[in-house]
RODO-2510 file (C-alpha; in nm, 4 decimals, decimal comma):
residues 414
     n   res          X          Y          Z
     1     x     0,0000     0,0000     0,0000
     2     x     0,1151     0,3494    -0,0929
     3     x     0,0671     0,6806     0,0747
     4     x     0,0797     0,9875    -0,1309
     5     x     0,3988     1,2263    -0,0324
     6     x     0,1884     1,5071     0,0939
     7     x    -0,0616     1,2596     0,2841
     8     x     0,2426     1,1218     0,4654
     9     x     0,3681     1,4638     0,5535
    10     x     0,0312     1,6118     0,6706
    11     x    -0,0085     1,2722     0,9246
    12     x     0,3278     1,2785     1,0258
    13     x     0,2552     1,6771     1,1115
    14     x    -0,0374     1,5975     1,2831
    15     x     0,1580     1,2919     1,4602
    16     x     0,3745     1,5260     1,5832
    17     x     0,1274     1,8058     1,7177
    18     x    -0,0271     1,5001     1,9323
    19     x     0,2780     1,4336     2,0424
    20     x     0,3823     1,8069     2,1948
    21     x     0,0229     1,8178     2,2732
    22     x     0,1117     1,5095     2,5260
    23     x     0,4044     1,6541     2,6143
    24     x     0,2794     1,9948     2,7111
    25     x    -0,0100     1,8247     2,8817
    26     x     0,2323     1,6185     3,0822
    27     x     0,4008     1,9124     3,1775
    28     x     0,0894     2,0725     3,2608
    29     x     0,0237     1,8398     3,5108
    30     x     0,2797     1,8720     3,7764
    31     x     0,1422     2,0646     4,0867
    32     x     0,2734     2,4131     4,1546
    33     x     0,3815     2,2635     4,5046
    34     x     0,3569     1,9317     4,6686
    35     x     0,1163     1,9362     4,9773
    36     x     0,2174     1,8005     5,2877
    37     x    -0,0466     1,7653     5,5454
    38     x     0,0652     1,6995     5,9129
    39     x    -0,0177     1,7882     6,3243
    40     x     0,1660     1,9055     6,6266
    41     x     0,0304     1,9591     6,9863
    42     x     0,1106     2,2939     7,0924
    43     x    -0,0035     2,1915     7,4294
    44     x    -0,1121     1,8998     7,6616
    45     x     0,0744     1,6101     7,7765
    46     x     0,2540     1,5807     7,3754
    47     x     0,3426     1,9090     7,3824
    48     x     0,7010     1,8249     7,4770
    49     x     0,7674     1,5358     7,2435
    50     x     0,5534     1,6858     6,9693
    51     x     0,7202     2,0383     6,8799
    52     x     1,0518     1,9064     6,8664
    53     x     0,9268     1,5930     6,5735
    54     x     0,7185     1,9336     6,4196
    55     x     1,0399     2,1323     6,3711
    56     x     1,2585     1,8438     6,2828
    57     x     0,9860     1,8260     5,9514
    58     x     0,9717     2,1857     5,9295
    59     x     1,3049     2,2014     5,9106
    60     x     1,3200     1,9558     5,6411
    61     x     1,0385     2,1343     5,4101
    62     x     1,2989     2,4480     5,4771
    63     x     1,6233     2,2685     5,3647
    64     x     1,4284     2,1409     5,0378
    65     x     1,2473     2,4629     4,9372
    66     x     1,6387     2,6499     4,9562
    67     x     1,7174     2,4388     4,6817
    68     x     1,4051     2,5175     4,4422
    69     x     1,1877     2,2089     4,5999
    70     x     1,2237     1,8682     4,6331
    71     x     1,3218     1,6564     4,3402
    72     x     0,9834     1,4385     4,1798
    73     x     1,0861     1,1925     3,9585
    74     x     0,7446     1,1587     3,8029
    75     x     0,7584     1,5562     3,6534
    76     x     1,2200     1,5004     3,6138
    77     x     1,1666     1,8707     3,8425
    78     x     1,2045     1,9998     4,1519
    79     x     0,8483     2,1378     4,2969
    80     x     0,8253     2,3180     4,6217
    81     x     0,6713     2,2047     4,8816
    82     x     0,4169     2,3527     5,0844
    83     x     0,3466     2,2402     5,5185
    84     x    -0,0146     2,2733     5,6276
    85     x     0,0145     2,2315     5,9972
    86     x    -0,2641     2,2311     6,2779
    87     x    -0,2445     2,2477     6,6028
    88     x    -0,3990     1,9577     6,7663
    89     x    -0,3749     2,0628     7,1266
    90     x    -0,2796     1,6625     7,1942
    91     x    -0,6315     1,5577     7,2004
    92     x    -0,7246     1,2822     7,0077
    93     x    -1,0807     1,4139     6,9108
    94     x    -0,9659     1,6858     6,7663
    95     x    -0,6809     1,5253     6,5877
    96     x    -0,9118     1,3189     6,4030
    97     x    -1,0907     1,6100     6,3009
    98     x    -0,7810     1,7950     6,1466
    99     x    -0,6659     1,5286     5,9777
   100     x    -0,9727     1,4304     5,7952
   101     x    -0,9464     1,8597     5,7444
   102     x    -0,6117     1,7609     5,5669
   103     x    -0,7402     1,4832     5,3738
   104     x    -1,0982     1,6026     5,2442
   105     x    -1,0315     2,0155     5,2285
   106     x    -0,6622     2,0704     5,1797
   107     x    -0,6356     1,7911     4,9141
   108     x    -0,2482     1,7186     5,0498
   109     x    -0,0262     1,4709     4,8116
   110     x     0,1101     1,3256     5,1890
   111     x     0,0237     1,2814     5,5011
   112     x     0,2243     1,2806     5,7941
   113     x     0,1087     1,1931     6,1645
   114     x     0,1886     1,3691     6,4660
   115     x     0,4302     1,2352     6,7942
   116     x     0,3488     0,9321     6,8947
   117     x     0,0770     0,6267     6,9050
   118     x    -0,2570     0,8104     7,0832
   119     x    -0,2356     1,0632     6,8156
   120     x    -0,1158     0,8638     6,5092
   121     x    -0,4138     0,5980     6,6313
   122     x    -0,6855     0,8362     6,4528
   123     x    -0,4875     0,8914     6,1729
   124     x    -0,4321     0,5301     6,0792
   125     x    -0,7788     0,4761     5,9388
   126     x    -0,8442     0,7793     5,8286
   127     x    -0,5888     0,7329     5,5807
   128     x    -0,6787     0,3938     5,4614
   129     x    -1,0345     0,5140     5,4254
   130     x    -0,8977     0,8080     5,1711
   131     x    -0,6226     0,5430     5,0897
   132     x    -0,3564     0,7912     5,1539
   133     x    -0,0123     0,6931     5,2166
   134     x     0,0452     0,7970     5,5781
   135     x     0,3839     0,8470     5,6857
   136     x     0,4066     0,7737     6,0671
   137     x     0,6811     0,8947     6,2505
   138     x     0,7020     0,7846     6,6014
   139     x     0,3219     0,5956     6,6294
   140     x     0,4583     0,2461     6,7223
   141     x     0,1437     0,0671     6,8378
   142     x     0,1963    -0,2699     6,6444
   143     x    -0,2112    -0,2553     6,6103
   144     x    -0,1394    -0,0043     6,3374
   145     x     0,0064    -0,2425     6,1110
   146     x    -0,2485    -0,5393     5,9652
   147     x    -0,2400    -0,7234     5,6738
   148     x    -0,3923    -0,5518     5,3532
   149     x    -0,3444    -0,2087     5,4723
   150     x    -0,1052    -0,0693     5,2597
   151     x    -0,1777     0,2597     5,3416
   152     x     0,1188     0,3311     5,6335
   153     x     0,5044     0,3553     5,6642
   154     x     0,6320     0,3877     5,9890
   155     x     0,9715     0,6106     5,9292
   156     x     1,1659     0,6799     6,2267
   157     x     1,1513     0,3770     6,4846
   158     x     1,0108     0,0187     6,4916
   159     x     0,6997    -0,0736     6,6346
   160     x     0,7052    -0,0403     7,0197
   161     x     0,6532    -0,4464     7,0813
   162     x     1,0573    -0,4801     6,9579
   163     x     1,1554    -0,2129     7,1832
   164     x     1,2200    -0,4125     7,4858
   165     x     1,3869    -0,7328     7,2769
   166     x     1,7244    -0,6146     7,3890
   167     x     1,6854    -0,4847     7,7541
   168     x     1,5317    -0,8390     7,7959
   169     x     1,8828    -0,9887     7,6967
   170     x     2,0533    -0,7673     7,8967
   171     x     1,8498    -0,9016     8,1899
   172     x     1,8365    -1,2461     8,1189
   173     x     2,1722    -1,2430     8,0102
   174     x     2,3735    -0,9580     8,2263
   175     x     2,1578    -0,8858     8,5476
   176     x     1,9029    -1,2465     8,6451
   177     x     1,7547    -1,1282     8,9739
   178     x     1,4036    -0,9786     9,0644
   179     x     1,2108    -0,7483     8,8035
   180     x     0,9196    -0,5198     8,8988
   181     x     0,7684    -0,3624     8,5569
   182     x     0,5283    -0,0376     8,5720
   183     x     0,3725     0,0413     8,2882
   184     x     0,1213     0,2866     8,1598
   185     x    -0,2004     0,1169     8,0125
   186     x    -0,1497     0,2704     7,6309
   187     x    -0,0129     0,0826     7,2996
   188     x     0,2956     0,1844     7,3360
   189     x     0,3678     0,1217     7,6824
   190     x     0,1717    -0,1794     7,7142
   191     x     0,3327    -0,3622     7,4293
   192     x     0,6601    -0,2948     7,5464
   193     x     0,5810    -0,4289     7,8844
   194     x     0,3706    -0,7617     7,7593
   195     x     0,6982    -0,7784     7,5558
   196     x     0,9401    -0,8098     7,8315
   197     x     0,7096    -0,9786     8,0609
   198     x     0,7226    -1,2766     7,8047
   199     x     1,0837    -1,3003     7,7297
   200     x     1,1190    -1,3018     8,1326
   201     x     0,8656    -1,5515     8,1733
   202     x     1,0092    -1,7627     7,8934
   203     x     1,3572    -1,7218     8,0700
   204     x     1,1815    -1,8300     8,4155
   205     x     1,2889    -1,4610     8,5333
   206     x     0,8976    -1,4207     8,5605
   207     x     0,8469    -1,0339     8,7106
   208     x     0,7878    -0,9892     9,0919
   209     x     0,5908    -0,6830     9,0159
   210     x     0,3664    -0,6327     8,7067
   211     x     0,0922    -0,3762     8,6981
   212     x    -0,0622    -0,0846     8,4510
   213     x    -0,1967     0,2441     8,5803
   214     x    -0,3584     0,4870     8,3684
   215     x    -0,1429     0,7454     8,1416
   216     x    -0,2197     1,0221     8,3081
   217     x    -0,1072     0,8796     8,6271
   218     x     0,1419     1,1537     8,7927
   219     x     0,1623     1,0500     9,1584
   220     x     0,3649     0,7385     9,1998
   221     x     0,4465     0,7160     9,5762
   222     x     0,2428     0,4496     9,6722
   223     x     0,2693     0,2360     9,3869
   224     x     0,6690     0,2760     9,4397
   225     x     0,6288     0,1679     9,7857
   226     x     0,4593    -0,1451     9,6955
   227     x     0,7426    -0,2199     9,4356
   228     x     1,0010    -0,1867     9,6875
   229     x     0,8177    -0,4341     9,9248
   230     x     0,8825    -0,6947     9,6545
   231     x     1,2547    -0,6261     9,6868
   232     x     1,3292    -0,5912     9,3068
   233     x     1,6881    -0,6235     9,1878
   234     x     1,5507    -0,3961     8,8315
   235     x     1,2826    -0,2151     8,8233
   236     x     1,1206    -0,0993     8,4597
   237     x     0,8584     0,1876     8,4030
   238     x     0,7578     0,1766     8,1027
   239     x     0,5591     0,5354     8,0439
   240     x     0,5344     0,8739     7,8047
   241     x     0,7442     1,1770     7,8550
   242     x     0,5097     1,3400     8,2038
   243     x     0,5422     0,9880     8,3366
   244     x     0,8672     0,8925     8,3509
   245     x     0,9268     1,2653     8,4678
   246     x     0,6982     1,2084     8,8123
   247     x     0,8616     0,8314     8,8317
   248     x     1,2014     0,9372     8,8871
   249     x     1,0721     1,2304     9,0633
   250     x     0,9111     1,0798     9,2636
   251     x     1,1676     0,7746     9,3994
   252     x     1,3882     1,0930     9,4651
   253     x     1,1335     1,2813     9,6623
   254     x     1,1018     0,9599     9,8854
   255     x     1,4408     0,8837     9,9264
   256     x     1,4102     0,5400     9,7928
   257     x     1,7176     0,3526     9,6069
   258     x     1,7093     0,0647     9,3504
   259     x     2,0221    -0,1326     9,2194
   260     x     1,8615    -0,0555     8,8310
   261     x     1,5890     0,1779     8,7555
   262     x     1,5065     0,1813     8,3941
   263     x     1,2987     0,4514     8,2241
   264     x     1,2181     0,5256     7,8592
   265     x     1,2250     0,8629     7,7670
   266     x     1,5774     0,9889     7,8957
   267     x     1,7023     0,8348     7,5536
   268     x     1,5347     1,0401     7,3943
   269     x     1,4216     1,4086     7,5778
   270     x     1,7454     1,3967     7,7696
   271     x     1,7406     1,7783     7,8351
   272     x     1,3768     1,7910     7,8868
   273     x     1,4710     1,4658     8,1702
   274     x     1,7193     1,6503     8,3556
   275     x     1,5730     2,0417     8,3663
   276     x     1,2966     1,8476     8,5460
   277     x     1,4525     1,5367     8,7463
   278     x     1,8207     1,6707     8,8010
   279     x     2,1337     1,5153     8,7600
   280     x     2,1198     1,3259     9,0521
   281     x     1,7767     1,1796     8,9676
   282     x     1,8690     1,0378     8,6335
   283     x     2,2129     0,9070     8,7287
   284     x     2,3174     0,5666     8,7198
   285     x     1,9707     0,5340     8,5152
   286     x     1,8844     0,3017     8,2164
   287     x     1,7263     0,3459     7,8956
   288     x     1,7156     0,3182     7,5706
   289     x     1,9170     0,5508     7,3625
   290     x     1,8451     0,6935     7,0605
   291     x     2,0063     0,9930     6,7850
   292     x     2,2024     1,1992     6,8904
   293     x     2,2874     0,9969     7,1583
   294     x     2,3677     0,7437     6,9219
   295     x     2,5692     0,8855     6,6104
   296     x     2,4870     0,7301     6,2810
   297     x     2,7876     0,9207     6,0457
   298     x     2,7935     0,6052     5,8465
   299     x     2,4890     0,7528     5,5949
   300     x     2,4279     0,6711     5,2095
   301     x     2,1276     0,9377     5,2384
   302     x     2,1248     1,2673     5,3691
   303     x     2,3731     1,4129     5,6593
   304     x     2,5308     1,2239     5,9370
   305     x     2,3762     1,2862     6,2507
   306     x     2,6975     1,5343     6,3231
   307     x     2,6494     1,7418     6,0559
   308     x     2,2282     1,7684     6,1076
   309     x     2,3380     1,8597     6,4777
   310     x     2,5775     2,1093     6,3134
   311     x     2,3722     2,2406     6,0995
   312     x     2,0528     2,2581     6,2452
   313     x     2,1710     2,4141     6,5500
   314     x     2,3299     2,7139     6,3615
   315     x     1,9986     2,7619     6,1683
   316     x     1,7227     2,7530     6,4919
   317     x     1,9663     2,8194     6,7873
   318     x     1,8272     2,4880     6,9312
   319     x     1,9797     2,1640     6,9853
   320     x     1,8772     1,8409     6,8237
   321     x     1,6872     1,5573     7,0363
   322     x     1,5569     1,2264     6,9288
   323     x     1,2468     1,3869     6,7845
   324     x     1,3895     1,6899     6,5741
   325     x     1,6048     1,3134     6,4379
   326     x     1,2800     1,1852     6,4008
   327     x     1,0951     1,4356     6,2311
   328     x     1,3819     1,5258     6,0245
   329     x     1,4117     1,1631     5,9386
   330     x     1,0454     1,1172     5,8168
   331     x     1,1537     1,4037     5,5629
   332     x     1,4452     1,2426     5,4247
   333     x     1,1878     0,9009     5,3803
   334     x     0,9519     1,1224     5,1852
   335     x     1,2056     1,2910     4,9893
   336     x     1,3511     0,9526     4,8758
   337     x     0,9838     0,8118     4,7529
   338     x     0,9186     1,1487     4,5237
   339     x     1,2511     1,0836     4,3961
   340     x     1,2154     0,7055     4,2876
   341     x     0,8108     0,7249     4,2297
   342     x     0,7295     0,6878     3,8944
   343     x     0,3859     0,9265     3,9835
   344     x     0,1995     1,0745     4,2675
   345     x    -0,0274     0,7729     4,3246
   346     x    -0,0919     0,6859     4,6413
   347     x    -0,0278     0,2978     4,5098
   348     x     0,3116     0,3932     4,3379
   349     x     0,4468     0,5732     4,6400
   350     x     0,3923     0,2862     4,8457
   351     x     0,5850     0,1108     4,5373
   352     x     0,8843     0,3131     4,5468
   353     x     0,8700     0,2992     4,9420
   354     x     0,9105    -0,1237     4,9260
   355     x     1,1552    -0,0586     4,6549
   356     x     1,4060     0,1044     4,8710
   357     x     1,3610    -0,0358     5,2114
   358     x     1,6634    -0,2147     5,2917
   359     x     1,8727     0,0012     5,1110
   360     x     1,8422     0,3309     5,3125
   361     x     2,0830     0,4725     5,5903
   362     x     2,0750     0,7114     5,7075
   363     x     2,1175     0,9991     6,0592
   364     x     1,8842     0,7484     6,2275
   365     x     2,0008     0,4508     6,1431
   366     x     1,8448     0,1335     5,8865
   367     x     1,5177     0,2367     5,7179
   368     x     1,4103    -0,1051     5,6449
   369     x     0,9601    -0,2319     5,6391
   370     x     0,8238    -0,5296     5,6546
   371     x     0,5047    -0,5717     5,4503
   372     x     0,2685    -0,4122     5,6443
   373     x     0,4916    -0,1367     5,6488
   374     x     0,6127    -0,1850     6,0078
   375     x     0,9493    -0,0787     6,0982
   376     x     1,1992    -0,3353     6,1340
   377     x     1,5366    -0,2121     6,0091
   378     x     1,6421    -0,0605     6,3521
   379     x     1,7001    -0,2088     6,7402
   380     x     1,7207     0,0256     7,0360
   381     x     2,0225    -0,0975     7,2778
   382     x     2,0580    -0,0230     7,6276
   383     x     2,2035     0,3003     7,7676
   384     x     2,3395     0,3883     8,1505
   385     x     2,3535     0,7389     8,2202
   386     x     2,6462     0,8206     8,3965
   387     x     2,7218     1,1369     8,6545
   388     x     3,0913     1,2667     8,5150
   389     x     3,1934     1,6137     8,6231
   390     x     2,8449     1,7288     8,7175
   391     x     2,6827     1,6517     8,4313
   392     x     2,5370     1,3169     8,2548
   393     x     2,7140     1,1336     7,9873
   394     x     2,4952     0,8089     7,8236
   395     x     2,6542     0,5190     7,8056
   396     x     2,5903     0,2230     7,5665
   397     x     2,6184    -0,0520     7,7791
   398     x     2,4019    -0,3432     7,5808
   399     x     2,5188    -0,5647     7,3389
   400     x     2,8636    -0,5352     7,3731
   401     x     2,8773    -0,4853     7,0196
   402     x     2,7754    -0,1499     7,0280
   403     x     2,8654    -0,0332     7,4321
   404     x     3,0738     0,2662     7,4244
   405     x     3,1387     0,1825     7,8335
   406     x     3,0354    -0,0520     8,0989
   407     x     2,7528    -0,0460     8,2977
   408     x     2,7872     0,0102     8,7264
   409     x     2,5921    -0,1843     8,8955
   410     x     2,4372    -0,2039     9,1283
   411     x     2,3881     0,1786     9,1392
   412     x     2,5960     0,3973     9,3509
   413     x     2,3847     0,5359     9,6761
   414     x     2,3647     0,9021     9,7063
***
């Protein structure tokens, strides 16, 4: 079959306005800024643990919008990004009505959760109803991760059940004796203490002591008074930020001493810890540390934990904690899914995120997801922090592996 000259001509012009057409379409169709929906409790009992994970993103959208945006791979551009930030005043309620605000007003491309597991918990299926990709940051409750929900990555630490895995060996392994566990009756604190309470049990260490009080709980005299009558060699309390604060405050108030007193959040509000408990109330203290206190340089993604420290301290005038890390950290995780999705889809972001789990390092440590998107590239060892020169140094002290000193115990009196 033959086509006349000028017939092949005027199809191969038209072939050719399609295909610019497409092209300018294609174009057309990257946003003027990528939408990033999140929370932050700007008061209540989160407050505290909340801001910091806020300004560790914030600084993040910052860093990326210096350099023209962050880089999409579906548009080969960088597009800036805009935060839309509420304030959800740490109340749950609330929460869940901001974030459905995010999902059904603001029309955001992501969606990022605030501190923690009470107010990630609305979030959770709020986003697989809208079948947004939710990127938690510190919500750890392994109830958030089920089979067939697709529609969360946790970024920043892995899911609060694992938590306790290597305190539990330090026990079994490095300190058999008596265990009282305290824990507060949420997710996260309830996990890690069912946790431990099984590997002890399993070890025929079984706990002396093993009770939950509610979350708000802030007086702990009596209950530490009926610990002590069990004569514990360790005692655990597993609680948030305000808890662990009246906890140590309290078994200083009434003059009580343990041989190991192990508490969660020093690892990872260390400054917040001492302003309110004091040197003397943390020291010889256990728990689980964290970045900065840990110091992944070792990176194949984004700065060393050095250099954020560095860096983001010149910028704000404030020093980094565990969840400025955190929040920072949940950044970098987005940043690398726009720049290996091949499109905005909700279903191709979660793509690129399974693509490159395994493969990421970086200021806080292994990114690495199981299916349900759980984190399960990191493990939190065991810290002591030590009095030195009237101030307190942490001290990696569990596994061996990783200690950066040894642990004394049983703890110095006075």
């Amino acid at each position: 079959m033959f086509i006349h000259t000028s017939i092949k001509k005027t199809i191969l012009t038209a072939a050719c306005a399609l295909g610019l057409a497409a092209g300018t379409a294609a174009a057309a169709e990257a946003p003027h800024e990528i939408k990033i929906g999140t929370l932050y409790a700007g008061s209540g009992p989160f407050a505290s643990s909340s801001q910091p994970q806020y300004a560790g993103l914030e600084y993040w959208v910052k860093e990326m919008n210096a350099q023209g945006g962050v880089y999409v791979k579906a548009f080969h551009k960088r597009i800036p990004v805009k935060l839309i930030a509420y304030d959800d005043q740490s109340q749950t309620g609330l929460a869940g009505t901001l974030y459905n605000q995010l999902l059904t007003r603001d029309h955001v491309n992501l969606l990022v959760a605030d501190f923690g597991s009470v107010l990630t918990s609305v979030a959770v299926p709020l986003a697989r109803v809208h079948r947004t990709l939710l990127f938690d940051v510190t919500g750890t409750s392994a109830k958030f991760f089920t089979p067939g929900n697709p529609y969360i990555v946790l970024t920043s630490l892995p899911t609060s059940g694992v938590w306790p895995t290597t305190l539990a060996e330090d026990l079994i392994h490095n300190h058999p004796g008596r265990v009282a566990v305290l824990y507060s009756t949420n997710d996260f604190d309830q996990s890690q203490a069912e946790t431990l309470k099984q590997k002890l049990d399993a070890a025929g260490q079984k706990p002396v002591f093993f009770r939950g009080v509610p979350s708000n709980t802030s007086s702990y005299g009596a209950l530490l008074h009926s610990i002590a009558a069990t004569k514990p060699d360790t005692v655990v309390e597993f609680g948030y930020p305000n808890n662990d604060i009246a906890f140590l405050q309290d078994i200083k108030a009434g003059g009580m001493h343990f041989n190991r007193v192990f508490t969660v959040f020093p690892g990872q509000l260390l400054s917040l810890m001492e302003k309110n408990v004091g040197v003397d109330g943390l020291a010889w203290t256990y728990t689980y540390p964290t970045p900065p206190l840990l110091r992944y340089n070792q990176v194949n993604y984004g700065p060393g934990i050095d250099a954020f420290s560095k860096a983001y301290g010149k910028a704000t005038g404030h020093e980094v904690n565990f969840l400025t890390v955190a929040g920072y950290n949940a950044g970098l995780v987005i940043q690398k899914t726009l720049d290996e999705a091949q499109s905005l889809k909700q279903a191709d972001l979660r793509k690129a995120v399974t693509g490159f789990s395994g493969k990421l390092d970086t200021l806080d440590g292994h990114f690495k997801i199981n299916d349900m998107g759980a984190q399960i590239g990191e493990t939190l060892p065991v810290g002591q922090l030590q009095p030195h020169g009237g101030k307190i140094e942490m001290k990696v002290v569990y596994p061996h592996a990783m200690a950066t000193g040894k642990a004394v115990y049983p703890a110095p009196h006075g």
